[in-house]
Residue frames relative to the residue before (quaternion, step in Angstrom):
aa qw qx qy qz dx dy dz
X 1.0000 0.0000 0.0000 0.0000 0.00 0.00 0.00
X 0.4841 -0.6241 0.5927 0.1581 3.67 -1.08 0.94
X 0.3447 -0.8015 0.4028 0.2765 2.96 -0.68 1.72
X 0.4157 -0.7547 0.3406 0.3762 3.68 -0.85 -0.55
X 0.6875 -0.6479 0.2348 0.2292 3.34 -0.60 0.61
X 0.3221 -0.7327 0.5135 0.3094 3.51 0.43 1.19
X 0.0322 0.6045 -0.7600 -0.2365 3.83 -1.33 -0.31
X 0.6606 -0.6079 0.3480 0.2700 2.67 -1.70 0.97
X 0.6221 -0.5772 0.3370 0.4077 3.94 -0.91 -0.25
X 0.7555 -0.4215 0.3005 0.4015 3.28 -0.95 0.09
X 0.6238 0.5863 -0.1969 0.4779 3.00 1.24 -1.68
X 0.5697 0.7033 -0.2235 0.3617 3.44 1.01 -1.80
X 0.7476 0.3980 -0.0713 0.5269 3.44 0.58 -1.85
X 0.5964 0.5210 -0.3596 0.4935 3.89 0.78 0.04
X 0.7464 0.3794 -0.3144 0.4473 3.23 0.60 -1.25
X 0.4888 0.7010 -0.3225 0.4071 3.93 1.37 -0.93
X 0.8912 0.0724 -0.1408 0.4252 3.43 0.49 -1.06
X 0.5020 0.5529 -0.6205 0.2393 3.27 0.64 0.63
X 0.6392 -0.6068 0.4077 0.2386 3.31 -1.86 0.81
X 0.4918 -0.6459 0.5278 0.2497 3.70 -0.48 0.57
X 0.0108 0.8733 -0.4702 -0.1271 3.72 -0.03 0.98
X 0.4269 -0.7724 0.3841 0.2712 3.26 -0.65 1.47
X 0.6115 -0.4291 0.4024 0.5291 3.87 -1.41 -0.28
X 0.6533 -0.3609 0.5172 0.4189 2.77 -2.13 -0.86
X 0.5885 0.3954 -0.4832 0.5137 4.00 0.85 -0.70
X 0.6959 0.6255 -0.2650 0.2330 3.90 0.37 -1.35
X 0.5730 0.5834 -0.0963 0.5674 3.14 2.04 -1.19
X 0.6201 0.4442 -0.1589 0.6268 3.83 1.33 -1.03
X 0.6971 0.4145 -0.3277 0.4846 4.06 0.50 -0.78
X 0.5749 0.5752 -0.2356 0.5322 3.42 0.99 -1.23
X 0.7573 0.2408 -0.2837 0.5367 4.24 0.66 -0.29
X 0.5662 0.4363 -0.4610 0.5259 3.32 0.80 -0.23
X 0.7216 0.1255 -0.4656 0.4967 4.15 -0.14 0.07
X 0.4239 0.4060 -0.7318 0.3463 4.25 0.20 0.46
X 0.5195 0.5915 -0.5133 0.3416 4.24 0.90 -0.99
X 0.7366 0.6000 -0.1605 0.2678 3.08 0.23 -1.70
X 0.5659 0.4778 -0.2906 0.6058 3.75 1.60 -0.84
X 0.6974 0.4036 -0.4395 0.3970 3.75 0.26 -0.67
X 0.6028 -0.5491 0.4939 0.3019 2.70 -1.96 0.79
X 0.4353 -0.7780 0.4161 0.1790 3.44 -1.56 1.31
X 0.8087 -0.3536 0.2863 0.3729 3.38 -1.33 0.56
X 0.1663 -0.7924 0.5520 0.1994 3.29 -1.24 0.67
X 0.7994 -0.3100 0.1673 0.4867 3.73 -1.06 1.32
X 0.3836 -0.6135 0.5658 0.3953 3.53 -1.35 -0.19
X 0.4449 0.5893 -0.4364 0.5141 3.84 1.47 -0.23
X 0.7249 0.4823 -0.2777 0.4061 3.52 0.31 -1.47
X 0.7363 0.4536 -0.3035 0.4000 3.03 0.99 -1.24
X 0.3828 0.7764 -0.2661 0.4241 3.61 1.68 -0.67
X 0.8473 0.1903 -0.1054 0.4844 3.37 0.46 -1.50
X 0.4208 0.6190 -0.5315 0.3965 3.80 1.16 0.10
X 0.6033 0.7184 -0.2036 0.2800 3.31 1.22 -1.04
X 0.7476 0.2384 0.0081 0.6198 2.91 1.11 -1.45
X 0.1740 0.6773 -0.4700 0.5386 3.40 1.46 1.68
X 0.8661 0.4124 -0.0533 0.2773 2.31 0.09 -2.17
X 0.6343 0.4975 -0.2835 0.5194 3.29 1.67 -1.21
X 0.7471 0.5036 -0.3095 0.3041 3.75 0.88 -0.09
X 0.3879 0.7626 -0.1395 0.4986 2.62 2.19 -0.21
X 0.6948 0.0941 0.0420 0.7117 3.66 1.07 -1.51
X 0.1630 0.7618 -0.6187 0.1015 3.75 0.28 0.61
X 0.8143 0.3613 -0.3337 0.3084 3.53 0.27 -0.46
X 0.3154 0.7702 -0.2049 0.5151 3.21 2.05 0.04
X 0.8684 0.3319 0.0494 0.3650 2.93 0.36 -1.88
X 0.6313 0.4602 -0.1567 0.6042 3.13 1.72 -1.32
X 0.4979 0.5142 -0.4218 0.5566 3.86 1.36 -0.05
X 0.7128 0.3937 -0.3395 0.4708 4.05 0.26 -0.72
X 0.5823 0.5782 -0.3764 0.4299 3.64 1.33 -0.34
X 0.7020 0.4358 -0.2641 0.4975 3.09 1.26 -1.08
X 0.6114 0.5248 -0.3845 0.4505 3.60 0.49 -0.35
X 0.7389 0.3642 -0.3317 0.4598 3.81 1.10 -0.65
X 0.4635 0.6573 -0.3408 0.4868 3.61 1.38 -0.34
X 0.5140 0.5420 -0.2547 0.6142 3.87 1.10 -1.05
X 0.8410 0.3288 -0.2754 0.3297 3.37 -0.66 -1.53
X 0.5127 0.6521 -0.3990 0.3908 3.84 1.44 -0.85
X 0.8136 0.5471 -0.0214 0.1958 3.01 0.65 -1.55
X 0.3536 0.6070 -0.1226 0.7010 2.56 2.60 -0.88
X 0.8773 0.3660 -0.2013 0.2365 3.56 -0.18 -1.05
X 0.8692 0.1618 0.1435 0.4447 2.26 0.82 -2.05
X 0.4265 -0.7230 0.3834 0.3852 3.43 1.92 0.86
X 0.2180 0.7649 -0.6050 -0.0372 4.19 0.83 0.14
X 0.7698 0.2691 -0.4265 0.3912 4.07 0.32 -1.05
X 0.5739 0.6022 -0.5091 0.2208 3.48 0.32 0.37
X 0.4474 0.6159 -0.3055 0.5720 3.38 1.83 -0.98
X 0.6119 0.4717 -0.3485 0.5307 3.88 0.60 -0.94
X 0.5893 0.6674 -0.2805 0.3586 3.56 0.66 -1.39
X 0.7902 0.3798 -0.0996 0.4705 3.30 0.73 -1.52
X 0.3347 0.8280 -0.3099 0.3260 3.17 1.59 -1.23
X 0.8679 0.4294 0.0946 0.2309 2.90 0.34 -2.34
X 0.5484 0.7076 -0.1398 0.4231 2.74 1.61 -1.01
X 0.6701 0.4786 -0.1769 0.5391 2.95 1.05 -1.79
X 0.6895 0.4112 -0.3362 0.4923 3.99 0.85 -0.60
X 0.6914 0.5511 -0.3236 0.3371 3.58 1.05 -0.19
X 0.4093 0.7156 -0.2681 0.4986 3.07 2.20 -0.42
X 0.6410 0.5330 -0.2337 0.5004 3.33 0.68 -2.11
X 0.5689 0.4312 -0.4387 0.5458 4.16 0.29 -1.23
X 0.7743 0.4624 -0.3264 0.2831 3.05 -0.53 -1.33
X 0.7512 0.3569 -0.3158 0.4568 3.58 0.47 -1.08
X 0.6422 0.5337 -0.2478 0.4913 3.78 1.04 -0.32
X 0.4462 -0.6902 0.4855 0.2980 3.33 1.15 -0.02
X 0.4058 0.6008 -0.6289 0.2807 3.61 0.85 0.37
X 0.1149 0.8212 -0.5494 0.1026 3.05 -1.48 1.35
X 0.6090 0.5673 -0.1838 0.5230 2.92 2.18 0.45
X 0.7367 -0.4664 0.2499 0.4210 3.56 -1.03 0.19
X 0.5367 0.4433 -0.2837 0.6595 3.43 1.25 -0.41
X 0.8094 0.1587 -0.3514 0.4430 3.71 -0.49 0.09
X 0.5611 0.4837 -0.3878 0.5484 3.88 1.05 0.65
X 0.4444 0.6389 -0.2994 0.5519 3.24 1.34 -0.31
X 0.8134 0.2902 -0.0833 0.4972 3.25 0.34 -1.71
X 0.6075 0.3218 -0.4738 0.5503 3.86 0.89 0.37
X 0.4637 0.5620 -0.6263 0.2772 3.72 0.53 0.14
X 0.5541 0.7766 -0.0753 0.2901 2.77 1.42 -1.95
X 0.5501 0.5329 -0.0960 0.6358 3.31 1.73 -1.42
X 0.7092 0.4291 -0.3495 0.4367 3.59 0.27 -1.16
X 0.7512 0.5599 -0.2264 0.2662 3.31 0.75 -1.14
X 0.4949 0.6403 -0.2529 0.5302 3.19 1.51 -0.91
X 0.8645 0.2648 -0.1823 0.3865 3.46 0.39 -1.01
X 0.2302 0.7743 -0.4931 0.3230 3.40 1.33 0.45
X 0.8615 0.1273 -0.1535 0.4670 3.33 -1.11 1.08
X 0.4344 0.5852 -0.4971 0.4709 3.50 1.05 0.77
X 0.2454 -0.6562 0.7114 -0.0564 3.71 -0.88 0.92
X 0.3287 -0.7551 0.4562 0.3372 2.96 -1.13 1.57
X 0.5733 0.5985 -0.2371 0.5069 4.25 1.27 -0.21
X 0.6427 -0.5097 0.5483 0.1631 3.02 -1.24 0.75
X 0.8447 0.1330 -0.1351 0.5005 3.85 0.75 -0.66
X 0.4258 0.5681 -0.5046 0.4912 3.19 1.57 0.47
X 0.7060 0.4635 -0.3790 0.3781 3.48 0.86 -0.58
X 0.4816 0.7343 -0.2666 0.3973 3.31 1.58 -0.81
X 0.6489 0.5864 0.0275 0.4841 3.35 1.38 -1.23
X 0.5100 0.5155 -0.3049 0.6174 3.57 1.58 -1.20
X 0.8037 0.3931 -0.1795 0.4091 3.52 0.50 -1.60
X 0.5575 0.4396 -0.4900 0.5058 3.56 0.62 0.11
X 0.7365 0.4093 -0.4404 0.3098 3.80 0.42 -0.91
X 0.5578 0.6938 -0.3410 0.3020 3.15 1.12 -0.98
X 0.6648 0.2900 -0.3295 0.6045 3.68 0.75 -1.32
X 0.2349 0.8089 -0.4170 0.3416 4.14 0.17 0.23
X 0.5803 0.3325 0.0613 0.7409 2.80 0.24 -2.99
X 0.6706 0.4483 -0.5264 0.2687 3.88 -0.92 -0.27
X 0.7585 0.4051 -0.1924 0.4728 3.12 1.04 -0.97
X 0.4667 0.4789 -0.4135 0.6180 3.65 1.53 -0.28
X 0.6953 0.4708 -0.3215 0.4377 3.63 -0.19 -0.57
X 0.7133 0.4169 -0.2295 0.5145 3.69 0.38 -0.86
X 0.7652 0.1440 -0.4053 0.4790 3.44 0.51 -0.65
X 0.4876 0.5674 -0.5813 0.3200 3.98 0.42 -0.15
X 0.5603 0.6472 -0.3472 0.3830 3.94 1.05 -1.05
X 0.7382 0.4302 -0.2205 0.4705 3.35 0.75 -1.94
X 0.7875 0.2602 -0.4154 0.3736 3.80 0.59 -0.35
X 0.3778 0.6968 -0.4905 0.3621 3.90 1.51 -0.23
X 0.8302 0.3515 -0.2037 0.3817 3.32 0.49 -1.62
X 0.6338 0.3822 -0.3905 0.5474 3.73 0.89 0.21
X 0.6993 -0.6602 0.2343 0.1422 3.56 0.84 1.09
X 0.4739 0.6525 -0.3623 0.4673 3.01 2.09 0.60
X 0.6935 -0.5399 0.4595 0.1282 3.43 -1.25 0.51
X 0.3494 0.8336 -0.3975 0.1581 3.13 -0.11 0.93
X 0.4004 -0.7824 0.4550 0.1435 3.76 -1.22 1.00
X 0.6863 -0.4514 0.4528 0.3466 3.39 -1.13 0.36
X 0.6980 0.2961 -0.3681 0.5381 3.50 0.27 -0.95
X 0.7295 0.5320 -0.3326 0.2724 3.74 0.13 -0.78
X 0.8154 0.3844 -0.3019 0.3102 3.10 1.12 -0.38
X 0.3240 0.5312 -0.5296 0.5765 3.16 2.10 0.50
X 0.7051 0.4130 -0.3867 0.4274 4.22 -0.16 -0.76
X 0.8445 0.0975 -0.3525 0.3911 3.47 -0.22 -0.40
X 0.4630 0.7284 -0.4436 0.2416 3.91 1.34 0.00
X 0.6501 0.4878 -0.3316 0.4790 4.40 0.76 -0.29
X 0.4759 0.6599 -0.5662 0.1324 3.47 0.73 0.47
X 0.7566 0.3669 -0.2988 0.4513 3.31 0.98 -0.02
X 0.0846 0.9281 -0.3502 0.0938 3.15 1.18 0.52
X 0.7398 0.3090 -0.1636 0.5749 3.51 1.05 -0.72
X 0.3331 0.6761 -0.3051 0.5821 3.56 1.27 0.43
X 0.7617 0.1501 -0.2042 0.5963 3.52 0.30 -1.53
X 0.5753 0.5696 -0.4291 0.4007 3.98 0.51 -0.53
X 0.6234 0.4633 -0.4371 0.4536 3.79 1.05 -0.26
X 0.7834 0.3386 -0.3663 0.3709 3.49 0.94 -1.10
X 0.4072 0.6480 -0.5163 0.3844 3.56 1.24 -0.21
X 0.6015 0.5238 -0.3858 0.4637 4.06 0.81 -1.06
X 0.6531 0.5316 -0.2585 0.4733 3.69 0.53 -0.94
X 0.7324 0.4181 -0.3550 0.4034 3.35 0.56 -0.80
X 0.3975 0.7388 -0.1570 0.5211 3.48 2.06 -0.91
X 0.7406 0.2009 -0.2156 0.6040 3.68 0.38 -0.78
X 0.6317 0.4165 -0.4616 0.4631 4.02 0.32 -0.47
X 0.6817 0.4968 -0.4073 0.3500 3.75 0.89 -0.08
X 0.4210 0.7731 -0.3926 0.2662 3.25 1.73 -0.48
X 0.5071 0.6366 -0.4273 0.3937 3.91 1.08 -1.24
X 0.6812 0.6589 -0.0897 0.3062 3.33 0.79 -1.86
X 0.6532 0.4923 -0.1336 0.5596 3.39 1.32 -1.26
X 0.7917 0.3862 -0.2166 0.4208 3.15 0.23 -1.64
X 0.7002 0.4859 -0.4362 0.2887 3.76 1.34 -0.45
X 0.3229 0.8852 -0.1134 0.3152 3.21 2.35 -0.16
X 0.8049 0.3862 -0.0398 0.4488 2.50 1.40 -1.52
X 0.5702 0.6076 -0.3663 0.4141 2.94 1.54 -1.12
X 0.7109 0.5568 -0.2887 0.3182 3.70 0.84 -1.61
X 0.5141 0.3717 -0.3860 0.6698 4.14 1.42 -0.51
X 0.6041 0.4770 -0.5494 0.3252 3.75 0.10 0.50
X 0.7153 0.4973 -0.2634 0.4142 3.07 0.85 -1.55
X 0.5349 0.6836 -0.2364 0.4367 3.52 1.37 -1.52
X 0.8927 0.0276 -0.1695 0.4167 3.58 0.42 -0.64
X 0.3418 0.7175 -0.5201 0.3130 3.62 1.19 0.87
X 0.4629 -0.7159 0.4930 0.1738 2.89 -0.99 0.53
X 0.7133 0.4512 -0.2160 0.4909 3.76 1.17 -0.06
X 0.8038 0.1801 -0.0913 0.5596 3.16 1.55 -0.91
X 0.4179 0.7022 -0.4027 0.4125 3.37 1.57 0.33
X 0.1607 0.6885 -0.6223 0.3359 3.66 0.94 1.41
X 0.7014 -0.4696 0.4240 0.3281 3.58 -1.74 0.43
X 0.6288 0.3928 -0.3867 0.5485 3.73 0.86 -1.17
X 0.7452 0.3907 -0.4880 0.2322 3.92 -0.05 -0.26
X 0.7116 0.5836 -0.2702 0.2829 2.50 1.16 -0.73
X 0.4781 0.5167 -0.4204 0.5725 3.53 1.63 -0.94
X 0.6282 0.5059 -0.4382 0.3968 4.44 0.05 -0.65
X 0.8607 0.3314 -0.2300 0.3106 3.15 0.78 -0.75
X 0.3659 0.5870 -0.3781 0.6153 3.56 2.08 -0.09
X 0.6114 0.3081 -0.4118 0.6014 4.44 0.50 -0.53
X 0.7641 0.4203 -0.3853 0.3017 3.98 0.12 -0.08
X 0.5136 0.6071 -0.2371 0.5581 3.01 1.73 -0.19
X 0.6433 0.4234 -0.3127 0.5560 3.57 0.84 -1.23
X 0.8000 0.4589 -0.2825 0.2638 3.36 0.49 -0.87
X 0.4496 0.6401 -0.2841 0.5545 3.61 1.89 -0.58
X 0.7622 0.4509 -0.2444 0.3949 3.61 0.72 -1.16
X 0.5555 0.5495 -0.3367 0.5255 3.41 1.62 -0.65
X 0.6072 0.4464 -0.4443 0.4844 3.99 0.90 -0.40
X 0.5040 0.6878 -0.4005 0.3353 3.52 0.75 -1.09
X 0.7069 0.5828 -0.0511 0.3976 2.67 0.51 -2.27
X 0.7204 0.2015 -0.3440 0.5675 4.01 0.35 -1.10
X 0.7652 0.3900 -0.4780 0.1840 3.60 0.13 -0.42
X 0.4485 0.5908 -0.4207 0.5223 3.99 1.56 -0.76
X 0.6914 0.3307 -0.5195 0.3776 4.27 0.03 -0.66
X 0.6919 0.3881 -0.4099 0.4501 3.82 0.34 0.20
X 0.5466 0.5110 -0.4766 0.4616 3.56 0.74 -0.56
X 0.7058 0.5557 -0.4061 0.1679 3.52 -0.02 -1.58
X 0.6699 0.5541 -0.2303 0.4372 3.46 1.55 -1.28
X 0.2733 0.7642 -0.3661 0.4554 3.20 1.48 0.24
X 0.6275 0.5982 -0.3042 0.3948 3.53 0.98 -1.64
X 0.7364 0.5393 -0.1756 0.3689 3.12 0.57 -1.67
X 0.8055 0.3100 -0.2527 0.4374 3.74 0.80 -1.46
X 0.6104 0.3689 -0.4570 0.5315 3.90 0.83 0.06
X 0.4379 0.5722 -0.5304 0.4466 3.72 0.51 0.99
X 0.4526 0.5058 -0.3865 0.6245 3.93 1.72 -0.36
X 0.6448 -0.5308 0.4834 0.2625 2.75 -1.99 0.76
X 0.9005 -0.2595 -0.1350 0.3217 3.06 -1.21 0.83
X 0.2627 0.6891 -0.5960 0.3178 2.97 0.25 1.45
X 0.6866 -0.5861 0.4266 0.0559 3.02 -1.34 2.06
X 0.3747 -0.6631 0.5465 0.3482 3.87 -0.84 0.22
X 0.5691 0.5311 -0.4308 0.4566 3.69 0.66 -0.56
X 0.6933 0.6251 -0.1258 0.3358 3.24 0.93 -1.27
X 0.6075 0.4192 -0.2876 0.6104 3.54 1.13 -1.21
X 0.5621 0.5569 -0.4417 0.4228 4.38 0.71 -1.20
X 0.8421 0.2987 -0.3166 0.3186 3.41 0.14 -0.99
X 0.5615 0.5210 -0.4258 0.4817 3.81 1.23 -0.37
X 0.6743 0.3332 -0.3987 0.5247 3.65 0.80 -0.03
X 0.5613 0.5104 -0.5159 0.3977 3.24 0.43 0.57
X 0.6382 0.5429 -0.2381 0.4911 3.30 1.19 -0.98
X 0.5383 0.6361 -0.3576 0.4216 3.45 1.33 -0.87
X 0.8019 0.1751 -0.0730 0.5665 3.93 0.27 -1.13
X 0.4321 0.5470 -0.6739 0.2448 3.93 0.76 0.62
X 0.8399 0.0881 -0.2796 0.4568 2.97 -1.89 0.99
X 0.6868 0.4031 -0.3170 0.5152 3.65 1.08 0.60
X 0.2137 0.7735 -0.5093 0.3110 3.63 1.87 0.27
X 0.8575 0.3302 -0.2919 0.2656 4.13 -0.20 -0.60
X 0.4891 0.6031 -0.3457 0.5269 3.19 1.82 -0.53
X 0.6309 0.4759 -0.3793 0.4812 3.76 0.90 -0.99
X 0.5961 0.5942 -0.4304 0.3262 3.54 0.53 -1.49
X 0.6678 0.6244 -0.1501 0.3763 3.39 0.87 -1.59
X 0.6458 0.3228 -0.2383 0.6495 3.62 0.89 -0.80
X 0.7306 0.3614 -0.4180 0.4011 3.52 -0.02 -0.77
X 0.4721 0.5522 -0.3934 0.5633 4.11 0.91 -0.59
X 0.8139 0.3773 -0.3503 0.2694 3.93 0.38 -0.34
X 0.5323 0.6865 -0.3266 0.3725 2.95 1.59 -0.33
X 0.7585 0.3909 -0.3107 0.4188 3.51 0.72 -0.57
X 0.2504 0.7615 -0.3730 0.4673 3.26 1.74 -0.19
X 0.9356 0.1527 -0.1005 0.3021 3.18 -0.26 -1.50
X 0.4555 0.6255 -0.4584 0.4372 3.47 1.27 -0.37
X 0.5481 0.5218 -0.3717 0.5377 3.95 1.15 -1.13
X 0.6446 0.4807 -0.3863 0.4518 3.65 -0.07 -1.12
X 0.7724 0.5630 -0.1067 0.2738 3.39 0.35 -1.35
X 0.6537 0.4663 -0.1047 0.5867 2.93 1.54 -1.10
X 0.5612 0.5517 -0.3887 0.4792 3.44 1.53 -1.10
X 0.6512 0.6054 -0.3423 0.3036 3.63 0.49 -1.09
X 0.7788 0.4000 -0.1481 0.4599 3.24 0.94 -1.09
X 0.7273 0.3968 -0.3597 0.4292 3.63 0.98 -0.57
X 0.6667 0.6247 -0.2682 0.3054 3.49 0.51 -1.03
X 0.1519 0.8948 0.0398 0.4179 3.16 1.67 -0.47
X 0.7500 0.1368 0.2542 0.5952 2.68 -0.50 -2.91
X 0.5828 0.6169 -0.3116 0.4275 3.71 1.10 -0.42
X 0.7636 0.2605 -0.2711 0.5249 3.61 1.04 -0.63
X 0.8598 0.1484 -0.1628 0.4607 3.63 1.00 -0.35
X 0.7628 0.0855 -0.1983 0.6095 3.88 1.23 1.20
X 0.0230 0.8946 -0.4461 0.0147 2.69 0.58 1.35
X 0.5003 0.6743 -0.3995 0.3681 3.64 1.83 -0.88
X 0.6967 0.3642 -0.2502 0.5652 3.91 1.14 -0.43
X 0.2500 0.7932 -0.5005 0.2403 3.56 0.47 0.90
X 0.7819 0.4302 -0.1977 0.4055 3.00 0.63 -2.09
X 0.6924 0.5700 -0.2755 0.3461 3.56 1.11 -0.86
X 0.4450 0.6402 -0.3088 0.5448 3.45 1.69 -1.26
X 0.7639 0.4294 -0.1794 0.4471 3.74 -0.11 -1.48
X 0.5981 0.4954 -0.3571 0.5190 4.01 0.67 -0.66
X 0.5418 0.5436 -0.3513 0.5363 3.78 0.84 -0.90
X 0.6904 0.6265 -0.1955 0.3042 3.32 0.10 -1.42
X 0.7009 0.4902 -0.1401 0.4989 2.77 0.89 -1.31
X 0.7592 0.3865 -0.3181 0.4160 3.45 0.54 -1.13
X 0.6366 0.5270 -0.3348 0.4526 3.63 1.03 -0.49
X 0.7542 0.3118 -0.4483 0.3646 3.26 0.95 -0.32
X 0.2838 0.7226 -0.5002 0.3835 3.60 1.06 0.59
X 0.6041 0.5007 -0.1727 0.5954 3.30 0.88 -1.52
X 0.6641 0.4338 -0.3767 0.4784 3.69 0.38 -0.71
X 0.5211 0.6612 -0.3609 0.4013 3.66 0.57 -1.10
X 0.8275 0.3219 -0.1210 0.4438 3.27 -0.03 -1.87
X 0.4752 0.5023 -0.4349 0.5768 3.57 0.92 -0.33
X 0.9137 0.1763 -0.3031 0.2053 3.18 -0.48 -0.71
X 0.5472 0.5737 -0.4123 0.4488 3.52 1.55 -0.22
X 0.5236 0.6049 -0.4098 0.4383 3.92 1.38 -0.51
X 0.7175 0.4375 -0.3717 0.3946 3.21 0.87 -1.22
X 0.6675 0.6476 -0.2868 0.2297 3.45 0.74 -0.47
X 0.4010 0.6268 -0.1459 0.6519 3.02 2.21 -1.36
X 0.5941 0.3988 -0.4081 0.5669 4.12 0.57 -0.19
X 0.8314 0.4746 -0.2169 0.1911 3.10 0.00 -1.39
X 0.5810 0.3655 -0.2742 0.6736 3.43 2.19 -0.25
X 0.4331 0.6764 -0.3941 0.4468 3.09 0.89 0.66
X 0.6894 0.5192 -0.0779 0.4991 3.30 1.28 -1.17
């Protein structure tokens, strides 16, 4: 006769499968080599020129949702005229200063740029900022279905792109208060800087290290938020929810991001500098329009390239 198979006890079969819960150092060492297996970032060039693939790839797609937000601006929110005026006033200032060189064209790009996205109204600006998150969400979802090899149309990706619309407006608020450190250290330093009682060198140097140092919180806590944008843009997927997977997304990978994301605005300036300043010393009557373009493409350029990146730590 075949003996029979004890089974183990109750007790037996409890103690067997329960899971051994690791520490906090064991739990932290134990994600830092899952980091260490993934596959590593690509360049900010590489990443740079995947970009302008990708946009050359779906141009008529892409360069259609550009054109449809470029319209609606103009319609709404009067943007190349604000640019229009913008300019003017800085072409006055040159003019009355005798700026006629590469260094005072420089320093009205500089001028132009700053005031981008000012509205001369209170609900024109109101209006800038609705279209904008809009195109974010046109742009993101046209990306997410371009790059998985799906077809896709202008009209559709304005109709089926705002379902999550109050989702990405929460994390957009969040990103908004983590910028507050950043602002408020902003302000204080053009205080101290232009008081007259307390506008001494030691305050000011105390308050330029409180500033650097406010902007560096900003800074580590917005490069995880921002990727936020991208994952509460998935179906149902909670704001609390998308904040913390982008945290997980760039832990122990916070300075490498900081670093790419710190280039991006870099170069669009560079880029833009090349091309306007230029048109500033020798056509200037085709500025305001030349620079509005710009602008909207490099929006499109933005999200392109911060999606592509949000893949690439994915991987």
């Amino acid at each position: 006769m075949a003996k029979e198979v004890k089974k183990p006890s109750k007790k037996r079969e409890a103690v067997a499968g329960r899971v051994r819960k690791l520490s906090k150092k064991q739990a932290k060492g134990k994600a830092k080599k899952e980091v260490k297996t993934r596959k590593p970032f690509p360049g900010s060039f590489k990443l740079t020129w995947q970009v302008v693939k990708t946009l050359k790839q779906h141009w008529k797609t892409l360069g259609g949702i550009v054109l449809v937000y470029l319209i609606l601006n103009i319609i709404f929110a009067s943007g190349i005229s604000n640019v229009s005026t913008t300019f003017s006033n800085i072409k006055a200032d040159l003019n009355a200063s005798g700026g006629q060189n590469l260094w005072h064209a420089a320093g009205g790009f500089a001028s132009l740029v700053g005031s981008s996205g000012a509205s001369g109204s209170s609900a024109g600006s109101a209006l800038q900022s609705a279209l904008f998150v809009i195109e974010s969400l046109v742009i993101i979802w046209a990306l997410r279905h371009l790059l998985s090899g799906q077809a896709v149309s202008v009209k559709l990706a304005y109709y089926r792109s705002m379902m999550p619309l109050i989702p990405f407006l929460l994390v957009i608020a969040v990103i908004i208060i983590q910028l507050l450190p950043v602002s408020i250290g902003a302000t204080v330093l053009a205080a101290i800087a232009t008081s007259v009682f307390t506008g001494t060198s030691v305050a000011t140097a105390f308050s330029a290290v409180a500033f650097v140092l406010l902007a560096m919180w900003s800074l580590y806590m917005v490069s995880s938020s921002i990727f936020a944008l991208y994952i509460v843009t998935l179906p149902d997927m909670q704001p609390r929810q998308a904040l913390r997977s982008a945290r997980d997304l760039v832990r122990f990978r916070r300075l490498i991001v900081i670093r790419k994301v710190l280039f991006l605005p870099l170069l669009i300036l560079v880029t833009m500098g090349v091309v306007i300043v230029p048109l500033i010393l020798y056509a200037s009557s085709i500025v305001p329009a030349v620079f509005y373009v710009l602008s909207m493409v490099a929006i499109l350029f933005v999200h392109t390239y911060l999606y592509s990146l949000y893949r690439g730590m994915l991987e």
